[in-house]
Every structure is written in C-alpha cells, then in structure tokens.
ZAMARGU-4260 file (C-alpha; in steps of 0.2 Angstrom, whole numbers, plus 5000, padded with zeros to 4 digits):
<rodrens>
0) 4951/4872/4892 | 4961/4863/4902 | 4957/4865/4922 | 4979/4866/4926 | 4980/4880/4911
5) 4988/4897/4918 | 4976/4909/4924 | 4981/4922/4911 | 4973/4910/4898 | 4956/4912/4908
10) 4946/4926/4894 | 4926/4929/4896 | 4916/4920/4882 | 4905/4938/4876 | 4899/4929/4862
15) 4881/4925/4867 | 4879/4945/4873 | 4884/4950/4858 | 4870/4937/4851 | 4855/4943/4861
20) 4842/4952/4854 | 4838/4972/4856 | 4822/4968/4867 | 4826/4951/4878 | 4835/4960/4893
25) 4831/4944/4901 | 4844/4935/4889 | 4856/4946/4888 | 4856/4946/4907 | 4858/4927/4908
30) 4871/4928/4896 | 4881/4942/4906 | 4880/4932/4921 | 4884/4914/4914 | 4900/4923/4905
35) 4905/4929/4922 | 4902/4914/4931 | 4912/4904/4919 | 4926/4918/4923 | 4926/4917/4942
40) 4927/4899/4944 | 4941/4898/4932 | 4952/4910/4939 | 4947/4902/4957 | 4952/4887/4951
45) 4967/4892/4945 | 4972/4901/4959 | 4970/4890/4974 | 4980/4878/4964 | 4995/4889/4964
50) 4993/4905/4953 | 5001/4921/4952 | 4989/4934/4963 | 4995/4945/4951 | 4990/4936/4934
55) 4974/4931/4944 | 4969/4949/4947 | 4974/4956/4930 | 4965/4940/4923 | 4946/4947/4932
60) 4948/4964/4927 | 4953/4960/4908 | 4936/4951/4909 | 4928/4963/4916 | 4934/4975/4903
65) 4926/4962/4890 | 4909/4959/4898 | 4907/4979/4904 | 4912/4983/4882 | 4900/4968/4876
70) 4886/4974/4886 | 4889/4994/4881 | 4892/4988/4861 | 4875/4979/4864 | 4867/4994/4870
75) 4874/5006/4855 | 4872/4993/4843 | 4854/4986/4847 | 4845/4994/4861 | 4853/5015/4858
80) 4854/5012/4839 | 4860/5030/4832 | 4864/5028/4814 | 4877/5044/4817 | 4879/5049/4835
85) 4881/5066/4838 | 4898/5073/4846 | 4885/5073/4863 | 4879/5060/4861 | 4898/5050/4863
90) 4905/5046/4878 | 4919/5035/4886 | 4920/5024/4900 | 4936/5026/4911 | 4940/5012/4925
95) 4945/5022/4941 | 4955/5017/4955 | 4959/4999/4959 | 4947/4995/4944 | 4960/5006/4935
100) 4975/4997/4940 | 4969/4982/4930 | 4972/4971/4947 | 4956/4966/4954 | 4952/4955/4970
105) 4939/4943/4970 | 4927/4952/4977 | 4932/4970/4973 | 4920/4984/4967 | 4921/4993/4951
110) 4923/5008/4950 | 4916/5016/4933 | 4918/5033/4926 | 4907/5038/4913 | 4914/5053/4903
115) 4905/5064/4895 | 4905/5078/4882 | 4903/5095/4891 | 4883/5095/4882 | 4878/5075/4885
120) 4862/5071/4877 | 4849/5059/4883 | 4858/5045/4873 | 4871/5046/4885 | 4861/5044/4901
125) 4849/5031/4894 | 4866/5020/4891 | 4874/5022/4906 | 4859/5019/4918 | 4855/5005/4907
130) 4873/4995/4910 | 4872/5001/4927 | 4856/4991/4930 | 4863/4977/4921 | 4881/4976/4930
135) 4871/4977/4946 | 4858/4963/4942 | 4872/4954/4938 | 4880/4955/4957 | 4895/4968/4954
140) 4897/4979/4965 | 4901/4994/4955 | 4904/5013/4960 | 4901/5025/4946 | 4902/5045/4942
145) 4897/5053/4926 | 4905/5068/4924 | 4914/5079/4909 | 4932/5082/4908 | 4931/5100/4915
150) 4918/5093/4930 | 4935/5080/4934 | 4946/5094/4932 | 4940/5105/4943 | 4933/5092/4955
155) 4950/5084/4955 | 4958/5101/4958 | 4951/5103/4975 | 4946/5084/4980 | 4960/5073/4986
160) 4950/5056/4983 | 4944/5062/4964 | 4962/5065/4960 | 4969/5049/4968 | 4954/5039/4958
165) 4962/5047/4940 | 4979/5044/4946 | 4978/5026/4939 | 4964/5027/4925 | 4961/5017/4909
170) 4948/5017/4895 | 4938/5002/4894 | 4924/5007/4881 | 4921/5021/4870 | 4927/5037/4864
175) 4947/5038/4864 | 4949/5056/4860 | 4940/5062/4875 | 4948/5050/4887 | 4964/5056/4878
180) 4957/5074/4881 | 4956/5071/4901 | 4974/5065/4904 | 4979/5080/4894 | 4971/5093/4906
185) 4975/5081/4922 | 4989/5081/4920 | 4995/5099/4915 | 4983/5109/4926 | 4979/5098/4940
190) 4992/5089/4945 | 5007/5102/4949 | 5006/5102/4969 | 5014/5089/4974 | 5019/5095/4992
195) 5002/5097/4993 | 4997/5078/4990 | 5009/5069/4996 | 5003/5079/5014 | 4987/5075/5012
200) 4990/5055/5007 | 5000/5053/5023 | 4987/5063/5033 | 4975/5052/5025 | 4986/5037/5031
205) 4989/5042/5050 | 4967/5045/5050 | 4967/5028/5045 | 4980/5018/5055 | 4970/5028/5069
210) 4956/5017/5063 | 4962/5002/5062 | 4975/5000/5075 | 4993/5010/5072 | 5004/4998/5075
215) 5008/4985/5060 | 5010/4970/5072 | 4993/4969/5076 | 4987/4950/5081 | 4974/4951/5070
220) 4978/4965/5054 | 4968/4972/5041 | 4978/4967/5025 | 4971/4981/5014 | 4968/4996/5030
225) 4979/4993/5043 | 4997/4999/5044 | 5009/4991/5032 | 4994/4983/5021 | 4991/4987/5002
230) 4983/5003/5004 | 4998/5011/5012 | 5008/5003/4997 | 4996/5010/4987 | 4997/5026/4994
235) 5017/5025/4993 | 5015/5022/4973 | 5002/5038/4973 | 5012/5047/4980 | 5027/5045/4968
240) 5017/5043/4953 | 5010/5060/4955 | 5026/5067/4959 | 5036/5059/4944 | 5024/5056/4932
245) 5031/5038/4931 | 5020/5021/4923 | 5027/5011/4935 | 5038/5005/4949 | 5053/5002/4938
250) 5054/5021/4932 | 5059/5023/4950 | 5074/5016/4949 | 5077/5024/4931 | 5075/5042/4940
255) 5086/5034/4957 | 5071/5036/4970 | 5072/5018/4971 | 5087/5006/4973 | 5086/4989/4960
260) 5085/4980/4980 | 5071/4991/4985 | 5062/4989/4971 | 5064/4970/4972 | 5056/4973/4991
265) 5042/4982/4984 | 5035/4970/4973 | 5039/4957/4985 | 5028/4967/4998 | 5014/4968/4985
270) 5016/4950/4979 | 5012/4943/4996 | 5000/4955/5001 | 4991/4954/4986 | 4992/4935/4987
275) 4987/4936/5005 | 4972/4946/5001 | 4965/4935/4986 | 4967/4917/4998 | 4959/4930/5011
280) 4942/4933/5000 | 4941/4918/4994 | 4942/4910/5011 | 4930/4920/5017 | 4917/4922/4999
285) 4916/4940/5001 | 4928/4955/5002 | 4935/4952/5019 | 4950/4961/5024 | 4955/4956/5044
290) 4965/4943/5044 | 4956/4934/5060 | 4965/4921/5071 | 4953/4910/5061 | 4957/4916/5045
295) 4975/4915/5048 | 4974/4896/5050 | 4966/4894/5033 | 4976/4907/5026 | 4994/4900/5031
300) 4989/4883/5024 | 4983/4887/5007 | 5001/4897/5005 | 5010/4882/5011 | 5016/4887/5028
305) 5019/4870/5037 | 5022/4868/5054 | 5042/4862/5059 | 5048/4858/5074 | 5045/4870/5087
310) 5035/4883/5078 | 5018/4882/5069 | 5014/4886/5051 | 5003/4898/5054 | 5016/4909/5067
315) 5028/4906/5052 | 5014/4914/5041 | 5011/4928/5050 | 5030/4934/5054 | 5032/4936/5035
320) 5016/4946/5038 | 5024/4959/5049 | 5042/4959/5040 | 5032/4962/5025 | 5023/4976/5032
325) 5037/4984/5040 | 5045/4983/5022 | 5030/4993/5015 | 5034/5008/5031 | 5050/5007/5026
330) 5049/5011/5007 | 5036/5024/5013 | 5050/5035/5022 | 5062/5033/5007 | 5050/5038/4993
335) 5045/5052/5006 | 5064/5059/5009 | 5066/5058/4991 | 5053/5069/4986 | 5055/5079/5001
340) 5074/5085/4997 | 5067/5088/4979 | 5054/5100/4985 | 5067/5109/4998 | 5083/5110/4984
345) 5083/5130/4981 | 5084/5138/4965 | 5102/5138/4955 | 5101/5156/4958 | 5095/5159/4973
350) 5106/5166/4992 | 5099/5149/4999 | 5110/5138/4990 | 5125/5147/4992 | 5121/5143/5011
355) 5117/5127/5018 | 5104/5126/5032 | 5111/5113/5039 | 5121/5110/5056 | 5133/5099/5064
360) 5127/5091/5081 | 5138/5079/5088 | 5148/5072/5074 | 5132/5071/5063 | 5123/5084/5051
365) 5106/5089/5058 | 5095/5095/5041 | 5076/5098/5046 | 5076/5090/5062 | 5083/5072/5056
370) 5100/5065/5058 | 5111/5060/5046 | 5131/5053/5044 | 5140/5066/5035 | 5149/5054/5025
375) 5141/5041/5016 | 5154/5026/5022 | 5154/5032/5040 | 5144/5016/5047 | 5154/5004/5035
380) 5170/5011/5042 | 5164/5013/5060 | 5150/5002/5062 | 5147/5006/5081 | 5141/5022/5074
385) 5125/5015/5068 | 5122/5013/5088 | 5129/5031/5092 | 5118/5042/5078 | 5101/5033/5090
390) 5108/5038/5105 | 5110/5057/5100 | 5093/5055/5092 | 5087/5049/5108 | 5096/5061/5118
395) 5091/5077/5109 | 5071/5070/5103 | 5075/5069/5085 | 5072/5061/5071 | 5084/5049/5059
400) 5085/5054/5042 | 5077/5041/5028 | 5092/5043/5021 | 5106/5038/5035 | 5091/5021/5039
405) 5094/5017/5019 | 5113/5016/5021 | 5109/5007/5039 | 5102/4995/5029 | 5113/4993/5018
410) 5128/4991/5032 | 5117/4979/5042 | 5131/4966/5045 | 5143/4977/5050 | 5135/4977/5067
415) 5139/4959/5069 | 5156/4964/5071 | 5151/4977/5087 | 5142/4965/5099 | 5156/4962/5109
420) 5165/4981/5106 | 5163/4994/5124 | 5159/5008/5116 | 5143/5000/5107 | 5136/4993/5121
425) 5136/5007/5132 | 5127/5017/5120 | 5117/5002/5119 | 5114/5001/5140 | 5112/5021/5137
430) 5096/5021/5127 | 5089/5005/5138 | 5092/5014/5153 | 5087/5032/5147 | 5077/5043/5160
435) 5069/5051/5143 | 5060/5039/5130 | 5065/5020/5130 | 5053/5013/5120 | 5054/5024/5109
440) 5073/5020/5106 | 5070/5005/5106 | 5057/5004/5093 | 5068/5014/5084 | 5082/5003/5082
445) 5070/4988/5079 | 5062/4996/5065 | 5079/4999/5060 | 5080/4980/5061 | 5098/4986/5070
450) 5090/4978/5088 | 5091/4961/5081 | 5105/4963/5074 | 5113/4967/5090 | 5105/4957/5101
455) 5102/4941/5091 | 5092/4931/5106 | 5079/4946/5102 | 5080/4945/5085 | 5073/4925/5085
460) 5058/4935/5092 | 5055/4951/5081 | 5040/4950/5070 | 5034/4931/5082 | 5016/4933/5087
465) 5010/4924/5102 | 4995/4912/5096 | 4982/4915/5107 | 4968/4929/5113 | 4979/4936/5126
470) 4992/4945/5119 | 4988/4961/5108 | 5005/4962/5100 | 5019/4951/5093 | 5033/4950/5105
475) 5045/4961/5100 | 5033/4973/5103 | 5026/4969/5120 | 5044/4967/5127 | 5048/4985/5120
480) 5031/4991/5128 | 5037/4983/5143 | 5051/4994/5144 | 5042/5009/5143 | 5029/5005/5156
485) 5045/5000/5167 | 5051/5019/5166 | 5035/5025/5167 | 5033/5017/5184 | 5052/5022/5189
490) 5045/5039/5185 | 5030/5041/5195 | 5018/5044/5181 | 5008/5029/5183 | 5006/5031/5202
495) 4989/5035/5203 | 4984/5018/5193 | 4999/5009/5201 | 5004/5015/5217 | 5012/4998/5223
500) 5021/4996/5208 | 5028/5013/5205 | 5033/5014/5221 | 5044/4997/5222 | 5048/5002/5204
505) 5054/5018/5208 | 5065/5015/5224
</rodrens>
C-alpha cells in the first residue's frame, strides 16, 4: 500500500489469525499483535500527514471490529468447537460507548459488552475470558460486562452510566437476533424519561467541570473533561438522541431542534476537537487529555498554526480552542431549550393551554424565569434591544432564554449599527457600572459574543490567552474578573482581605 493512501484504505490483515492452529495461543497471539501493529502505524502515518481525525478514528475501530471477530471466530471455530451450539450457549458482542460510536482515539479503551442468553453455559464464559486475555496480552485496554438483556434492562433502568454506554451500541460479533432483541426492550421500556436524563447528564456535567476547572478558558484545558471539550459535546448528542430517537446529528435539523448553521458549527466543534485530541495522544504516546503549555506548542504546529506578525501560532491555536468550546456551550443551551418547551407543552385538552404562564416584564416575555423578545424580528428592527433585554436581565437576576441568544446570534451585525446610538450605551455603562452583578453582565454579553460586537477593541482580545505561567485565564476573562473584584472592593466585601484597597476603592 502506498504510505500517502487515505486512511480509510488502512483494513487489518486477519488472515494469519484465522491461520493459527487450535492449540498455539503463542501464534495466534503474535499474529493478533502484528495485525494491530501494522494498523496503528498506518493510520499514524496517515494522520500526521494531514488526515481526516474523523476517518482516522472510524479507520481503528473498523479494525478493531476485525481483529476482536477473527479472534472470537478462532475461538468457536477451533479452540470452542460446537458442532451445534445450543441457544445458551450463543451469545453477541456489543461495542459500548465511544467503542460504540465507531470513532476511536489512538489510545482509547474498548469497551465490550458481552450478551448473553438469560441461561449462558460454560461455552460462553470459556470464550469471553479467553478473548479477554488475549485483547489484553495484546495491550488494549478494554473495559467489558457480560450481562443478559433483562440484566441491561433493568440495570440501564436505574443506572445513568449503563444507559448512556447503550445509547450508542453496535454488534461487532455474534448473534444478531439477541443484539436485535436488546434494542427492542431499551428502547421501549427503558428509555421513556427523558426529563429524567437530560437532568442527570447536565448534573453530571456541572460535577465534572467542578473537577476540572468550570471555566472553558482555562490556560491549560482538558480536551475531552473540561468545559467545552468532547464529553460535553458528547453529552449534548446524548442527550438528544435519547430524547428524539435520532441516528445522527442531521435528524436534528430534519425534526428543527437544529438550524443547517448550527449543525454546520457542531461538526465543526467536533472536527477540531476530535482532531485536537488524536495530534494530543499522539504527541504524548498515551491517552493524554490536558492540553499543557507544552503540548500546546506541539499541538499548534502539527495543525498548521504558524506565527504572523505580532501573534504566535500557538495563541492563534488556542483562541480557536476557546471559540470552539464556547460553540459546544452554546449548542448545549439550545438542544437543552428545545427539549425543555417539549416537555413543558400542555396537553391539547388540557386548562393549561388555554392559559399561558407566561408574563410581560419590561417590554419582554418572562417564561420560567428567562427572558425573551416577544417578536421574533424585535432585535433586527431595533437592534439596541439586544443591549436592553441584558440590562433587565441584569436588573431583575434572570436569565436569557436559549431562544432570544439564538436569534441574537442570528442579528449579530445589527449591533454594529448601535455603537455610536445613546440609548445603547447607557444601558451598556448601566451594566458596567451596576451596584448588583457586573461580571456577571458582562460575561453574559460576551458569551453572547454581543461584547465584542460592541466594543470592538475588546473583541481583538476575547478568546486571546496570555502565553506564560502567570495568567490563569485568557484575557477576556481576566478583564471581566477584574470588573467584579472592582465592585467588590467599592462594596466592602473584600475589606477584611483588602482593607487598603476597599477602602480607596470604595470612597
């Protein structure tokens, strides 16, 4: 094979597994482990000389799929031999989670799930401890549960992470009927509280981006963890899927959960970070997942981020980084609303519909707490309303809807045409100058990317990280930060750590 062909021609050579004798498990062993090799430096090669992360990915795990089946056919063809298996004695092999995704990182684990007939007979275990031992001499890292389908039924009934795991599932090996069997009776009897889920995942998601620092403009984020990175994306596609039923992120625009330009900035945000990722375990030859100052070096010039004047490849880099995980939290709220004002829509018959529970508060509707316009074309008509709707969130500690921040977005350049207009900036000095929350004004209008907008001298530096040890956050940021510790001092509340300061602040 030629060493420029795509990655998606890279296939694992099974043929001396198949070859090997019942009884040389030292053979077959060496023969598992060459095809592998042969895989993995393949699709490296291919990779770091400019190949799809995505066809990279799909690439390992269809060769997995072909080692993990050689190595089972060998088993129940040569080691197992059962000239007619009983009904217990068949069983399938189910890839789970990322494995089930068919998109594996370089140095991913597996995860296996072995099902079984609700009766498995020794057969059953002899094979699966068998492949086990043999992935695992080979240096796979591979998770694994054996279990029937009523075990993953009810386990998945009750158990968040079981459910999540058979949310994106595959055969690989065996029996059809029963994996065929399993989807039936997940989806029908467990997966009918979506409410339910979609509170648990983003519960799941705050524990975690309490872990690993929640703030997506971290110096130094974990790509797959952290806030922003591909396990919130992940968790955002869980989420919906479970929901909709749907195969993929395209059925979400079909159902209109998704806008054709939303779904073009998802797989955007899952292209780089997937991309990011694979250049980040290769880089480091293992499954490293913190982009350190180090890393980001490395990282930045093997995706092509050159310096230019005035700016280094690697602060370019990392800037896509943060817009790109700020894509992910904003997608999050959208799917989120969505699913939300299905859940809340009353029945056709019922006295709730025929009354609205919703108000008027200041010129917008408050529904559940959020703000929203109550006409769609109220920004594009009046732009300086985009400015107006954070100050009364401000004013009155609410929320914006997803739904007003999705037509923001879409009325984005509007604003350029309010820089200069009275009214906009004194709500804008308003919300600086607030006695209440600042920051968090602030911060709410640059998530909103509407800041920027607005101030264009801040907008150079929104997402730009400061290249050194020093500074914690990129500085956007810090200078919204700086605000609030500004009012805190004016406030007194710092003046038992800060008496000096809170008191010159203050007068």
């Amino acid at each position: 094979m030629d060493a420029l062909s795509p990655v998606t021609e890279v296939i694992a050579d099974i043929s001396e597994i198949r070859a090997a004798e019942a009884d040389d498990r030292a053979g077959l062993l060496a023969a598992a482990k060459q095809a592998w090799a042969d895989v993995e430096e393949k699709l490296e090669t291919r990779f770091l000389a400019g190949g799809s992360a995505f066809e990279a990915m799909e690439a390992r795990a269809t060769a997995q799929d072909a080692i993990i089946s050689a190595l089972l056919d060998h088993a129940a063809e040569k080691v197992f031999r059962a000239a007619n298996p009983s009904t217990g004695e068949r069983f399938a092999v189910i890839a789970v989670g990322g494995y089930g995704r068919g998109l594996q990182a370089p140095y991913s684990d597996i995860d296996l799930l072995f099902l079984t007939p609700y009766k498995r007979a020794s057969r059953v275990e002899q094979m699966v401890e068998h492949t086990l031992y043999l992935l695992w001499d080979m240096g796979m890292k591979v998770g694994h549960a054996t279990r029937s389908v009523d075990e993953c039924v009810r386990l998945a009934k009750t158990d968040m992470t079981i459910r999540t795991s058979l949310l994106e599932e595959r055969l690989v090996w065996g029996e059809a009927p029963l994996w065929d069997e399993l989807r039936q009776h997940f989806w029908t009897d467990v997966v009918n509280d979506a409410g339910a889920f979609m509170a648990a995942k983003l519960e799941e998601r705050q524990v975690r981006h309490d872990s690993f620092g929640d703030s997506r403009y971290m110096l130094e984020p974990n790509v797959k963890e952290g806030k922003g990175g591909l396990r919130d994306l992940h968790a955002l596609y869980w989420i919906a899927k479970h929901h909709y039923a749907v195969g993929d992120v395209e059925d979400l625009v079909k159902l209109g959960v998704l806008t054709k330009g939303e779904r073009r900035r998802f797989r955007k945000a899952a292209d780089f970070l997937y991309t990011t990722r694979c250049h980040l375990h290769y880089w480091a030859g293992r499954a490293e997942e913190r982009l350190t100052f180090d890393a980001q070096v490395q990282i930045a010039e093997r995706m092509g981020y050159a310096d230019r004047p005035h700016v280094r490849g690697v602060e370019r880099f990392m800037k896509h980084y943060y817009l790109t995980a700020k894509t992910v939290g904003d997608l999050t709220r959208i799917i989120c609303a969505a699913l939300e004002a299905e859940q809340q829509k009353p029945s056709r018959f019922s006295f709730s519909r025929l009354v609205e529970w919703k108000r008027e508060l200041e010129g917008f509707t408050l529904s559940g707490g959020r703000l929203e316009p109550t006409e769609d074309n109220a920004f594009r008509e009046n732009p300086s309303e985009i400015l107006r709707i954070f100050a009364v969130a401000e004013q009155h500690d609410l929320d914006i809807h997803p739904g007003a921040l999705r037509l923001i977005r879409r009325d984005i350049k509007r604003i350029d045409t309010i820089r200069d207009d009275p009214e906009a900036n004194r709500l804008f000095l308003e919300m600086l100058t607030s006695d209440k929350t600042p920051a968090k004004a602030l911060g709410r209008l640059n998530e909103a990317a509407v800041l920027g907008r607005f101030v264009p001298d801040f907008g150079r530096v929104v997402a730009q990280m400061q290249y050194d040890m020093y500074h914690t956050f990129t500085v956007d940021e810090h200078t919204i930060r700086a605000v609030g510790m500004l009012r805190q001092l004016e406030s007194g509340k710092l003046k038992d750590v800060a008496p000096v300061a809170s008191s010159v602040v203050g007068q």
